[in-house]
N, C-alpha and C positions, 0 to 999 in steps of 0.2 A: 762838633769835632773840628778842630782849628786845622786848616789846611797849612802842609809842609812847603819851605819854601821853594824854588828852584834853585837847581846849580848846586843842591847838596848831596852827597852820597850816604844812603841810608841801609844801615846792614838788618837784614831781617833776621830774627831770631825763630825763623819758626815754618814748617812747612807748608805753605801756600799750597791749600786744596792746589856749440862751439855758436858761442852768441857773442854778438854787438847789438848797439843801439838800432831800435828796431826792428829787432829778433822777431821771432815765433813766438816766445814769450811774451815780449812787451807788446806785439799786435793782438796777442789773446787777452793781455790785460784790457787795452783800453775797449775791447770791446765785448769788457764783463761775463768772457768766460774764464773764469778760474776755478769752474766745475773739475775739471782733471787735476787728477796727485803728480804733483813732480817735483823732481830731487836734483837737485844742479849742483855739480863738483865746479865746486870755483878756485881752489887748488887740490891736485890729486897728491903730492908728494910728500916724503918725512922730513927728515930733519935738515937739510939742505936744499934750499929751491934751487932749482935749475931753467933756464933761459924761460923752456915752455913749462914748465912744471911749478907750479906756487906747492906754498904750505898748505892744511887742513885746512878746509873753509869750506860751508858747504849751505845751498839753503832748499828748505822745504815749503812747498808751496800745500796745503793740507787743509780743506773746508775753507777758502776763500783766504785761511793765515798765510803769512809766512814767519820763516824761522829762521833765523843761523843760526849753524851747529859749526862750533868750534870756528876760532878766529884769528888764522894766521898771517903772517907778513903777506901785506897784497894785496887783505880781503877787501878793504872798501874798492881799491882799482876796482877788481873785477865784479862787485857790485854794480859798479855802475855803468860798467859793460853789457851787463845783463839788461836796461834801460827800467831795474826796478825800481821804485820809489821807496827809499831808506825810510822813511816814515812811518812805512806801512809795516815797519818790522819791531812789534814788541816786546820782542822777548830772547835773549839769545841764549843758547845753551854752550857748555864749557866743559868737553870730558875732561882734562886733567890737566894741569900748570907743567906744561912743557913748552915751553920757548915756542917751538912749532905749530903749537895750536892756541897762542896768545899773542904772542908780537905784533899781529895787527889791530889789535885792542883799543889800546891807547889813540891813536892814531883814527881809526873810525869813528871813536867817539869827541873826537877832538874838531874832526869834518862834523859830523851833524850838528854841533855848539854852531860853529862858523854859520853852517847853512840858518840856522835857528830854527832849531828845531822845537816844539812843543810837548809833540807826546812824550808822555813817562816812559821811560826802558828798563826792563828788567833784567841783568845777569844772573842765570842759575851757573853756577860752581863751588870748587872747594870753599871753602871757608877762608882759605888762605889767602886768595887772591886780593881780598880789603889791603892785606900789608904790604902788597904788591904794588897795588894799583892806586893808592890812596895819597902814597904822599907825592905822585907821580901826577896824581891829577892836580890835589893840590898847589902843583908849581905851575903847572905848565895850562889847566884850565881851573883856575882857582870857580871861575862866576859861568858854569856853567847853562845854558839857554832849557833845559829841562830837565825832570827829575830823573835821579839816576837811584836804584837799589840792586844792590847785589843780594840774591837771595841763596842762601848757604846750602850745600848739599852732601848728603852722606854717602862717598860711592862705595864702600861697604855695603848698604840694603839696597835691596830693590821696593822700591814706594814711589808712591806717587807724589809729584814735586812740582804739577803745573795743570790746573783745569780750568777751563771755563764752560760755554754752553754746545762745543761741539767736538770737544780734542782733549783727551786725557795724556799726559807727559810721565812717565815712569822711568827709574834709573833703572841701567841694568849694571851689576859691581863685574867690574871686567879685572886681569890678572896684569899686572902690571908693575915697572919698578915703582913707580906713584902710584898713588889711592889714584884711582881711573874707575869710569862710569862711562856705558853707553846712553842711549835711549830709544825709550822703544813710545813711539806716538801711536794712538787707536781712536779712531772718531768715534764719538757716541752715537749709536741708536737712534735715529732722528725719529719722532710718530710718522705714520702714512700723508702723502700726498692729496691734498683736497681737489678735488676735478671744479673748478669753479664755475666752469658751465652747469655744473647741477647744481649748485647752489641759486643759480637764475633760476632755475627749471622745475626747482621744486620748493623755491623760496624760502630757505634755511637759513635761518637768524643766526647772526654771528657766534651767541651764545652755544648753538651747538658745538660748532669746528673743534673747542678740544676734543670733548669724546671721539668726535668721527677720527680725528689721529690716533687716539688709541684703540681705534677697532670697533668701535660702537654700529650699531643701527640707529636710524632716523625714523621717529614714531612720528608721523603726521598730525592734527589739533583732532582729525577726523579716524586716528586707529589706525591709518596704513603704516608698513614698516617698508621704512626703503633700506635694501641694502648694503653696507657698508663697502661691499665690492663696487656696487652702481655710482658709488659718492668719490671714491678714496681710488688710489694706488699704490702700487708697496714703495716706500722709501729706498734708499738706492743701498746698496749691500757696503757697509763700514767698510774702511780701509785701513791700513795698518803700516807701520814703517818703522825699523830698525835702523839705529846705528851704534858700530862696536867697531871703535877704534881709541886707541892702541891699546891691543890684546895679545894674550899669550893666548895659545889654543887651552879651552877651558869649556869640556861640556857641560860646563852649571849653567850654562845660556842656556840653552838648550829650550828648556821650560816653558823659558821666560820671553822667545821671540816666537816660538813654537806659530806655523800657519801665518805668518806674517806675508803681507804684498812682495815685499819687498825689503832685502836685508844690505846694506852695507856693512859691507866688515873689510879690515885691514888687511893688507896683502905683500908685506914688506917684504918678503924673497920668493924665492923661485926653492925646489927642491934641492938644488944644487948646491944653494947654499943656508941651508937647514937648519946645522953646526950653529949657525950665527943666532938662531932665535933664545938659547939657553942662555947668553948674556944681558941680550936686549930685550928678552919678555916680547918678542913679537910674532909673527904669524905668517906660513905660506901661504902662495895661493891655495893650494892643494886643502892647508887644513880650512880655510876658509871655506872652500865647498864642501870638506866631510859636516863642519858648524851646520852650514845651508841645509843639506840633507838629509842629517839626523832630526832638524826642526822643521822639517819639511815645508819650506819657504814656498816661495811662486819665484820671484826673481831674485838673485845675490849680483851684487855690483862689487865689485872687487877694484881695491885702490892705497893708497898711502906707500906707495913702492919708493925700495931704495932708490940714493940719487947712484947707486952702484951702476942701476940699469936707466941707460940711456937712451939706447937704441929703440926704433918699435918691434924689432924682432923679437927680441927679451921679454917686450912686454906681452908679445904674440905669443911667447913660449908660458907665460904665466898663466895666460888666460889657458891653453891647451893642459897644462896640467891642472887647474881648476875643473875645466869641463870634462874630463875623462872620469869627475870624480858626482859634478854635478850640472846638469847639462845647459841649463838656463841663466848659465855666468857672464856679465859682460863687462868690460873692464873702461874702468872712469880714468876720461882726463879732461883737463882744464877747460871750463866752459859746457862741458858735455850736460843735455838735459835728457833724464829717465824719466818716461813717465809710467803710472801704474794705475 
């Protein structure tokens, strides 16, 4: 099979199974814990950034990956605020072709050409975006430094759109004046932990270790059974993570995030002004945490607030009318890391 070249953009037709530099973050990377889930708002806001408030951009840290989910004006800045290595990010995800959660697109990918970058990247979004972003690349990175595919998605179904050996990616079809999709990430099932001290101890050829992750017992050359409890330990309990932005309140999620760690969902008014969501398809806080509680989450992170509200009181009043409805709500801004 003839390898494709670099620098070209290739459309897939098909479903593919408050920090700076030197954060908490970037001191747990360099020293190889990136055991814990975390979810970093690297802009909280909607359709107008404001001073402290960027566009949607957000990334997930999840079985050692990371991710970006939606990519607004700003996102590489505060990327690299974060002190992550752009590299290490291959996949980005794109609820829906609104200005607000693409405008930093271009622009990011235009930095990592510069820097020379290698790895392949993959965009999952609309379909549309190729027409968007193509003749744009074109001009302005005709020879870019690595492979670029956008991989097409349908935010009508919910299916799965992204897997490998540890993390399954599912859309979830959100209500919206555009075809919009969330997503909802679920680590897979890892087998049991191998105690390697008894692998010395009772001299167990490599050969065995699948079985022993799948549950098995260890039959000695001489008839003994050692126990798979003696050998192994339980693998660690999957984790899960939601994101559902920009939505209308719509309990067909429900289902489909149902028990999840952790949910992000959109939060663009306050009750007061409610009125507004029947033109804009968007969502209060308040319906945000009925979403949370009917699907019986662990934690809701609530964010993408108008630039209406400025103040942190407002934002303090959002969050109280969220938590009066579900109580484990806390509210995202720029830089903030959630872990779960």
């Amino acid at each position: 099979m003839k390898s494709r070249p670099r620098g070209r953009l290739f459309f897939v037709f098909h479903n593919a199974h408050i920090l700076r530099k030197n954060s908490i973050f970037d001191k747990q990377n360099r020293r190889g814990n990136m055991s814990t889930a975390k979810f970093i708002t690297l802009g909280c806001g909607s359709a107008m950034p404001l001073k402290d408030r960027a566009n949607a951009a957000h990334l997930l840290c999840l079985s050692d990956k990371l991710y970006l989910i939606d990519c607004g004006e700003g996102a590489q800045v505060a990327l690299k605020e974060t002190g992550v290595h752009t590299e290490r990010i291959n996949n980005i995800f794109i609820s829906h072709l609104h200005g607000d959660h693409i405008f930093g697109l271009l622009p990011l990918l235009s930095t990592l050409s510069m820097r020379g970058r290698r790895s392949p990247l993959t965009i999952h979004a609309h379909k549309d975006l190729v027409e968007l972003i193509e003749p744009l690349r074109k001009y302005f990175m005709a020879d870019l430094s690595f492979e670029l595919t956008i991989h097409p998605i349908d935010p009508r179904k919910a299916e799965v759109i992204f897997e490998d050996n540890k993390v399954v990616v599912s859309t979830i079809p959100l209500k919206h004046s555009v075809p919009t999709c969330g997503f909802l990430f679920r680590e897979k099932e890892q087998g049991r932990k191998i105690i390697k001290e008894k692998l010395k101890e009772y001299d167990i050829p490599l050969a065995a270790i699948p079985g022993l992750k799948d549950g098995e017992d260890f039959v000695t050359d001489g008839g003994e059974v050692i126990s798979n409890s003696e050998l192994t330990i339980d693998p660690k309990p999957v984790r899960s993570f939601a994101y559902c932005s920009d939505t209308a309140y719509t309990e067909s999620i429900v289902d489909i995030i149902k028990g999840v760690d952790m949910l992000y969902h959109e939060a663009t008014y306050c009750e007061a002004d409610k009125d507004r969501i029947r033109k804009t398809m968007h969502s209060t806080a308040r319906q945000a945490a009925e979403i949370a509680k009917k699907a019986g989450v662990k934690k809701l992170v609530i964010g993408h607030y108008s630039s209406r509200y400025r103040k942190d009181e407002e934002i303090k009043q959002m969050a109280a009318e969220a938590r009066e409805v579900f109580e484990n709500t806390v509210t995202a801004k720029d830089m903030a890391v959630f872990r779960f």
